[in-house]
C-alpha positions in Angstrom: 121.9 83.1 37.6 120.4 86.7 38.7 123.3 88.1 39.6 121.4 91.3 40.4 119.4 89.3 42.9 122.3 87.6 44.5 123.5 90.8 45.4 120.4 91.9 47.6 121.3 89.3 50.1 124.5 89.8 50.1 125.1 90.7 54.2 122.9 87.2 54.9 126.1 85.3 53.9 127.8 86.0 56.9 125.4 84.5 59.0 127.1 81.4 61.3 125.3 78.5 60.6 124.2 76.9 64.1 124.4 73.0 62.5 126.8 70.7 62.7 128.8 70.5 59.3 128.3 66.8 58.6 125.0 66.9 58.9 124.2 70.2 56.9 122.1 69.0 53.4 120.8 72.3 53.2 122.8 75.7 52.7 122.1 78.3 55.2 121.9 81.5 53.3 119.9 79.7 50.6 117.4 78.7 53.4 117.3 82.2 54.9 116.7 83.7 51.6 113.9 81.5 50.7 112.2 82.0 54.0 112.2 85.7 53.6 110.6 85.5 50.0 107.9 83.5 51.2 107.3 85.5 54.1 106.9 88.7 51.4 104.5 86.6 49.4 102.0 85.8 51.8 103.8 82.5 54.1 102.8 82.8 57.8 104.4 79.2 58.5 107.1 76.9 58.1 104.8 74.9 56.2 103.3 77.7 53.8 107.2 78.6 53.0 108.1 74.8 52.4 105.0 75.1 49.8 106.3 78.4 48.8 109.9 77.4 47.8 108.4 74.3 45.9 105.9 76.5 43.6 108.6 79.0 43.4 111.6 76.6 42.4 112.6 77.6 39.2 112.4 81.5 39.8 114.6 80.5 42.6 117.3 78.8 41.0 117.6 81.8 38.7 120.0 83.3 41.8 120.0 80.3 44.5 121.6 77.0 43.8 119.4 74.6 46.3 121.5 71.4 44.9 118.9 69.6 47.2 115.8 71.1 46.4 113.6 73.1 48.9 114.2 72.3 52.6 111.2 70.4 54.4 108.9 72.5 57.5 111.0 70.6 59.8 113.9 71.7 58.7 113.4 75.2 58.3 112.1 75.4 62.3 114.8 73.7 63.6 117.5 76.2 62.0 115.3 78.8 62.9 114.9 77.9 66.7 118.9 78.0 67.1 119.6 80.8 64.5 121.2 83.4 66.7 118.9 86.7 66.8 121.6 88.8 67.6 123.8 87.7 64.7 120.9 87.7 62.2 119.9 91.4 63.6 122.8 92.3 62.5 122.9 90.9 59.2 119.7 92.9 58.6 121.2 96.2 59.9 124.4 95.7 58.0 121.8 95.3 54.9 120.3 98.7 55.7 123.6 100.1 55.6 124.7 98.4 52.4 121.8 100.1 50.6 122.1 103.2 51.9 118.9 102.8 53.2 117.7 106.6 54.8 115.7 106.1 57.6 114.9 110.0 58.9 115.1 111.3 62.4 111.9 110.1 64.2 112.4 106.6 66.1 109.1 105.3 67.9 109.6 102.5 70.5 106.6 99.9 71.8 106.7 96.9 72.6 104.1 93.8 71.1 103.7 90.3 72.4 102.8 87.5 70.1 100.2 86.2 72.2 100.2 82.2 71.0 104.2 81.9 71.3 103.6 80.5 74.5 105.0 76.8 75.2 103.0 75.2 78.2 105.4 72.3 77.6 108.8 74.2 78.1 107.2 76.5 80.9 108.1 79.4 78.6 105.2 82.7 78.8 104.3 84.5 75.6 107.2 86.0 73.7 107.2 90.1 74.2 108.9 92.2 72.2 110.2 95.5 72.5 111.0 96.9 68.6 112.1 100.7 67.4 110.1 101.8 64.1 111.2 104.4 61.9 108.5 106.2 61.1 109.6 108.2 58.3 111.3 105.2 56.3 108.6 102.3 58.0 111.6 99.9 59.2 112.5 98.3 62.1 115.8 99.4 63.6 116.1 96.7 66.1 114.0 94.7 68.5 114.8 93.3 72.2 113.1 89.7 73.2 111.7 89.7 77.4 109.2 87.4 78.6 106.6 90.1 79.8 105.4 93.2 79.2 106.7 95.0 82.4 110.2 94.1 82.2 110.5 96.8 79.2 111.9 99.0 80.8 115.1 96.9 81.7 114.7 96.4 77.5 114.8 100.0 76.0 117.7 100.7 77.7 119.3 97.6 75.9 117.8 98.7 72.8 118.9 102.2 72.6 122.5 100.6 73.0 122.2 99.3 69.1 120.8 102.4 67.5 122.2 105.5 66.4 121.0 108.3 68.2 122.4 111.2 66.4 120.3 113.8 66.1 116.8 111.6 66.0 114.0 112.4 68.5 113.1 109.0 70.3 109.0 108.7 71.1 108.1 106.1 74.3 105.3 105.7 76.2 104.4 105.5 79.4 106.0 102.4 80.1 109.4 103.8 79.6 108.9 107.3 81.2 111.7 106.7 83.3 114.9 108.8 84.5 117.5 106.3 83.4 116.0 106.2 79.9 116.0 110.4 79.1 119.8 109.8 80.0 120.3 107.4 77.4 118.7 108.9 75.2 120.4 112.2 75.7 124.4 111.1 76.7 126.7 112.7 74.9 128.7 109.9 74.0 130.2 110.4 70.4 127.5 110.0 67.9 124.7 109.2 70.1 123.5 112.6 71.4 119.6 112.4 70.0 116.5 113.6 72.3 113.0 112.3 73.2 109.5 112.8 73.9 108.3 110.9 76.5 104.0 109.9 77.8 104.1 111.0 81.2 101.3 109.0 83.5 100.1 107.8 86.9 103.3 105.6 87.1 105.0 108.8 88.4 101.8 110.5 90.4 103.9 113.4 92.1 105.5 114.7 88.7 102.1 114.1 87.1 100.2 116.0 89.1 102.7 118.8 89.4 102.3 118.9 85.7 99.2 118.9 85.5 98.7 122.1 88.2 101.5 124.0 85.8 99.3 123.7 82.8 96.0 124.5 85.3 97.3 127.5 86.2 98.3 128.6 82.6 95.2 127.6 81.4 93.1 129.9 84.1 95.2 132.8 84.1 93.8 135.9 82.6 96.3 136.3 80.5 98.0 133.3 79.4 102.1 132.7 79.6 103.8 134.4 76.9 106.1 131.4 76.5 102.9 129.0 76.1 102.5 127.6 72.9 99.6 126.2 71.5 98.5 124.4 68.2 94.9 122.8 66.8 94.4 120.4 64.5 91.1 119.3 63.1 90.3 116.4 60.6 87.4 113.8 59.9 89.1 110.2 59.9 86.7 107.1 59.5 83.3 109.1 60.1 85.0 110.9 63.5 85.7 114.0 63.7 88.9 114.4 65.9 90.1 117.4 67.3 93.3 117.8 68.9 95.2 121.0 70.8 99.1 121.3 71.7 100.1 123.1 74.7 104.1 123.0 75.1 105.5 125.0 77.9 109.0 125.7 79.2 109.6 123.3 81.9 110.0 125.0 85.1 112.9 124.2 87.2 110.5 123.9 90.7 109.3 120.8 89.0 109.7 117.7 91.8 113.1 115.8 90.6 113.8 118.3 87.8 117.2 118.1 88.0 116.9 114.2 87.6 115.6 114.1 84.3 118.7 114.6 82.1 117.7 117.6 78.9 114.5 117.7 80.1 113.3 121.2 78.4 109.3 121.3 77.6 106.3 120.4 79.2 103.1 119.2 76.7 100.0 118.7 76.7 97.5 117.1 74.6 94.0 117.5 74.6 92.3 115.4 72.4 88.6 115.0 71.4 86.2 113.0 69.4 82.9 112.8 68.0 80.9 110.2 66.4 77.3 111.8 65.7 75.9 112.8 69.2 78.7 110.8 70.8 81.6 112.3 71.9 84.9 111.4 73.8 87.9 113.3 75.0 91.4 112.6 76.9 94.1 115.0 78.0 97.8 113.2 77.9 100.9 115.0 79.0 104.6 114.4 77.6 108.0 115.4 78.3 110.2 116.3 76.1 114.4 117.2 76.0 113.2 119.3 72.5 112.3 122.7 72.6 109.3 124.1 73.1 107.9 124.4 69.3 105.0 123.4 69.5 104.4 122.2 65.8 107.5 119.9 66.1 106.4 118.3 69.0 102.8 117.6 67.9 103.8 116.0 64.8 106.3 113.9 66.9 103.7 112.8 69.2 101.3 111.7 65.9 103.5 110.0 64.5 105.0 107.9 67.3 101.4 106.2 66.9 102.5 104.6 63.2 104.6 102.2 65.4 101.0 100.9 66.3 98.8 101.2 63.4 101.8 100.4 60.6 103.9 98.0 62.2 102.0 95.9 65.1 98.7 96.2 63.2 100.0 95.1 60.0 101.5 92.2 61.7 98.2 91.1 63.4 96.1 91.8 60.6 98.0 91.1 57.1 101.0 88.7 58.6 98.2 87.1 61.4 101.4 87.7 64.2 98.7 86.9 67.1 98.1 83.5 65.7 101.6 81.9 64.8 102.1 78.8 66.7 105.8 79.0 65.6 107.3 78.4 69.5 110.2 76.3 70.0 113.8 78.1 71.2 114.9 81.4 69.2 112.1 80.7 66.6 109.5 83.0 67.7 112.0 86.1 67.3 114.2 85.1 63.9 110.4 84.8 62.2 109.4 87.6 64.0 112.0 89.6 62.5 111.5 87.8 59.0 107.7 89.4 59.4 109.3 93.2 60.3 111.5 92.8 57.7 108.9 91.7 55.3 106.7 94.9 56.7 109.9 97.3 55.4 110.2 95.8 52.0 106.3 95.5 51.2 106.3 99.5 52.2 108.9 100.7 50.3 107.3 99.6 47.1 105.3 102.9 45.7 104.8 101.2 42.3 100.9 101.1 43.3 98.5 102.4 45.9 97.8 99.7 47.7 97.4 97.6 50.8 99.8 95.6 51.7 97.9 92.7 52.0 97.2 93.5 48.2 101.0 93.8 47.8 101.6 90.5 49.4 98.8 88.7 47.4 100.6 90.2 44.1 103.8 88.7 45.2 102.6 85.2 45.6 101.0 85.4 42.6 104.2 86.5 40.3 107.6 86.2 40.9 108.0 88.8 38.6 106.3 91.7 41.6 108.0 89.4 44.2 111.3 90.5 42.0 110.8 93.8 41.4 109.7 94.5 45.0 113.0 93.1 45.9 114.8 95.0 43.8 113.3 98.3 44.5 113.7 98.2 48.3 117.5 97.5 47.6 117.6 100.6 45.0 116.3 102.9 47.8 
């Protein structure tokens, strides 16, 4: 047995197994583990990982027992549906620890909904949920489950409760532009003092606008503010040529509810531009931030809060199909969902080739050798 293998799934063992005892054929940590190498190598349902395990047996026996073989579809969605997500959540962040995993100082928060998790039957709406990304290390840090879209910000609050905010700079938008939120984010509770940059839009119209006349007026002055910072950055990405410019601002104290937004230091601005031969776009967004006013620190904060988007929720769409998984009964939708993000963090941390991941994933299902060493490289990092 590959004792080297065994120990990557180590923190999985202390999952509580929901079933009654008698009727257990199957062992739980053995079923958890095989789910989660299928999901790697390219299984998007309880039926492709039942295939999986089967075409996979013998590598998997080289570190699982499975004295009764591979579990059927059934069975793995009804252990998923009342596998706790809190409990396995925290198997998975006890892993990150194990390992020693660095995960930088950016954390971007969105939220996704896996639009066919809906169950007509049970009266239950689409599953939404609300996940921090490290950017820098491409993992998920934890995700909150709500029923829609606008009760998010009831969920960050609940999510910032499980992270550690030490020193990281926390990236939300719009949606969680809220008083209550900079708070959290910015307590100084022991350990948990970190700071944010927030999208500032027509959900709060009186500070908007106000901001929007402070950056006017520094904008049309003859002689621009001294403490005005400003930075342009210019590329070509996918036949466009995108231009953006940083404006960051001390925020002034006249500010309507100033004194309610707890750290709240800088103003920013963003005006960003496009063009795609004669056509061209532009947008102007404005952010608030506890950070200072550097300007270069706070644009690359602002880019990169957009990985959440286009290297978690796309990847999941595109390479794990997330949109179309008709997995739906109880706590299934969010245990696979997390199997996926997990899956998304492992896949990335392999540098052994420049690749997609889709190519990585295809790779994996066709070797258990890559599925191996992928395995074993994200639990060396």
């Amino acid at each position: 047995m590959s004792e080297r293998l065994v120990a990557v799934f180590t923190p999985f063992e202390n999952l509580t197994d929901p079933r009654i005892a008698r009727t257990r054929r199957h062992d739980l940590f053995e079923l958890v583990v095989t789910a989660l190498c299928g999901t790697i190598a390219g299984s998007d349902s309880w039926v492709d990982i039942e295939l999986f395990g089967k075409e996979r047996l013998p590598w998997l026996r080289t570190f699982l027992k499975l004295d009764n073989g591979i579990p059927s579809h059934d069975t793995f969605g009804r252990v998923f549906a009342r596998l706790d997500p809190a409990k396995l959540a925290a198997c998975i962040e006890q892993w990150f620890i194990d390992i020693g995993k660095e995960i930088g100082k950016h954390i971007a928060i969105d939220g996704k909904t896996l639009r066919r998790s809906f169950d007509k039957a049970a009266g239950r709406n689409p599953l939404h949920l609300v996940s921090a990304w490290a950017t820098e290390a491409r993992l998920t840090l934890g995700q909150i489950a709500i029923d829609d879209k606008s009760n998010e910000i009831t969920a960050i609050p609940l999510l910032l409760e499980l992270l550690d905010l030490q020193d990281a700079t926390v990236t939300i938008d719009a949606m969680g532009c809220q008083k209550e939120i900079a708070t959290k984010i910015v307590a100084k509770i022991v350990e948990r003092e970190g700071d944010y940059v927030l999208a500032l839009k027509d959900n709060h119209p009186t500070l908007h606008a106000a901001v929007e006349a402070e950056f006017t007026a520094a904008l049309e002055a003859e002689v621009p503010p001294a403490e005005m910072r400003r930075h342009v950055t210019v590329e070509k990405n996918r036949g466009r040529d995108e231009r953006r410019e940083y404006l960051a601002m001390p925020a002034p104290r006249s500010l309507p509810g100033f004194a309610a937004w707890a750290g709240l230091a800088t103003l920013v601005m963003v005006i960003r531009s496009s063009k795609i031969g004669e056509m061209e776009k532009g947008e102007v967004s404005y952010y608030l931030s506890s950070l200072p006013p550097k300007v270069k620190a706070l644009a690359a904060a602002i880019r990169q809060h957009w990985s959440i988007e286009s290297q978690l929720h796309w990847v999941l769409d595109v390479t794990f199909t997330e949109d179309q998984s008709r997995i739906r009964k109880h706590h299934a939708p969010q245990t696979s969902a997390m199997l996926r993000r997990l899956a998304v963090s492992i896949l990335s941390s392999d540098t052994s080739r420049k690749e997609s991941l889709r190519g990585k994933r295809y790779r994996a299902c066709l070797s258990a050798d890559v599925l191996e060493r992928i395995l074993l490289s994200f639990a060396r990092k």
